[in-house]
C-alpha positions in Angstrom: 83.4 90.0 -38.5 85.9 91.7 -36.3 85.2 92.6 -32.5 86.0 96.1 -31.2 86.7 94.9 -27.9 82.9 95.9 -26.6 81.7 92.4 -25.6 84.7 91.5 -23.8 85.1 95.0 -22.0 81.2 94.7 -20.4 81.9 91.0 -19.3 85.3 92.2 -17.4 83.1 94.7 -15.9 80.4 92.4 -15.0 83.1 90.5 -13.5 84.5 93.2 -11.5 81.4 94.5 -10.2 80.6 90.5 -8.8 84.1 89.9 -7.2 83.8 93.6 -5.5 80.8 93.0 -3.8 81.6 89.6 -3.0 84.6 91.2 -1.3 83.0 93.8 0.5 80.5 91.8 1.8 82.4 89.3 3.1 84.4 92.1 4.7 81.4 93.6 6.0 80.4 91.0 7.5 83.4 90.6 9.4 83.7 93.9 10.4 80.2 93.8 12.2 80.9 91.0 13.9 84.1 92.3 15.3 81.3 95.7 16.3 79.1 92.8 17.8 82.1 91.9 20.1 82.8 95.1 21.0 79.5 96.2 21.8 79.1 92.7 24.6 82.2 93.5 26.1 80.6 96.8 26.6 77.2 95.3 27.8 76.5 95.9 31.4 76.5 92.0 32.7 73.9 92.0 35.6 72.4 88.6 33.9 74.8 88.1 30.8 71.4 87.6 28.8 71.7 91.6 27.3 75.2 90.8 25.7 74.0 87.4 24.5 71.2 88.7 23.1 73.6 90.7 20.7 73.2 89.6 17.3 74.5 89.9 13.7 72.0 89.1 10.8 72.7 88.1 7.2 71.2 89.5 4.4 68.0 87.7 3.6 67.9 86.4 7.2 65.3 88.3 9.8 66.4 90.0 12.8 65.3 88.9 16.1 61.5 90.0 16.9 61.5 93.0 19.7 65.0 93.9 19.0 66.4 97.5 18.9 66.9 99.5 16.4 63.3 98.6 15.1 62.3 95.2 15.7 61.9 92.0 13.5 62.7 93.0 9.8 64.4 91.0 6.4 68.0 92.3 6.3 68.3 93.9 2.6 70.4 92.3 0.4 73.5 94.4 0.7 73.3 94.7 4.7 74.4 93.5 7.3 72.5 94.6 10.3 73.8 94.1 14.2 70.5 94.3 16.9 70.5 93.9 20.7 67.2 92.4 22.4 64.9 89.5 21.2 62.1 88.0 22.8 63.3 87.4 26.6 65.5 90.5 26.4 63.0 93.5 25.3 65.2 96.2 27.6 68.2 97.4 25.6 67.1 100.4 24.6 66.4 101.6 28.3 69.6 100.2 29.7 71.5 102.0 26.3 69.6 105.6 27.1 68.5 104.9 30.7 65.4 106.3 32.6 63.9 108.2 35.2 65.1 105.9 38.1 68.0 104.2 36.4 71.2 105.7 35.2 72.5 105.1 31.0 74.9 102.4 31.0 75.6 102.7 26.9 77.2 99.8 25.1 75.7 99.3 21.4 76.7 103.1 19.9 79.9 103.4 21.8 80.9 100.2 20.1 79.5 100.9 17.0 81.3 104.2 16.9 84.6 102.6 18.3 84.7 100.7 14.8 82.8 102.5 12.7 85.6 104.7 10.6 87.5 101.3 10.5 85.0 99.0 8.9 84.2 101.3 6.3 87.7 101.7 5.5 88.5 97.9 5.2 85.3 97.4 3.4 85.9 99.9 0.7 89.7 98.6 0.9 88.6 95.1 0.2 86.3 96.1 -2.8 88.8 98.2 -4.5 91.6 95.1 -3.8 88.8 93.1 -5.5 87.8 95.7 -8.4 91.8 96.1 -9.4 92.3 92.6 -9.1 89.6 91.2 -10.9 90.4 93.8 -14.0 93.4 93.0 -14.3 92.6 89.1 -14.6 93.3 88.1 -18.3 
């Protein structure tokens, strides 16, 4: 019986679409921890304990509990999530927007936003170097 090619053509692509996120993640990854470095440089150091409480999670790991933007939660699987707070540091979020009696010092969006355009340009970069290579593979 002769093979039009079909079985062949949906493994490569099962194949591609394995190696592409494999590649993007790992990008990922790297790009938010080069945000995560940016945003403690940014972090007012009164105590030091706000930029060391800055934290990159794996997928399938949990962020830290009382952490900001929204608390303890299981990173998804395609996600890479970057929090600051934890249990002894539950102030970010005021000393990001500031209150009544004490002026905004912001450090976790300004250095989000620094990298931002550049993370998602290497990421994408790295899955279509991943996608062309991986099709190409004989």
């Amino acid at each position: 019986m002769a093979s039009n090619g079909l079985k062949e053509t949906l493994a490569a692509m099962e194949r591609v679409k394995l190696a592409a996120k494999e590649a993007a993640m790992k990008r990922l990854i790297k790009g938010a921890n080069n945000v995560a470095d940016v945003q403690r440089q940014l972090a007012p150091e009164d105590t030091g304990a706000l930029a060391g409480s800055i934290a990159v999670t794996l997928p399938g790991h949990t962020t830290p509990p009382y952490s900001q933007p929204g608390g303890s939660r299981v990173v998804g699987e395609n996600q890479v999530v970057i929090t600051a707070g934890n249990a002894d540091v539950r102030y970010a979020h005021l000393v990001e927007h500031g209150t009544s009696q004490a002026e905004a010092q912001p450090f976790f969006l300004p250095g989000y936003r620094l990298l931002q355009d550049k993370v998602k340009r290497s990421t994408a970069s790295a899955y279509g170097r991943a996608a062309r290579k991986e099709w190409n593979r004989k």
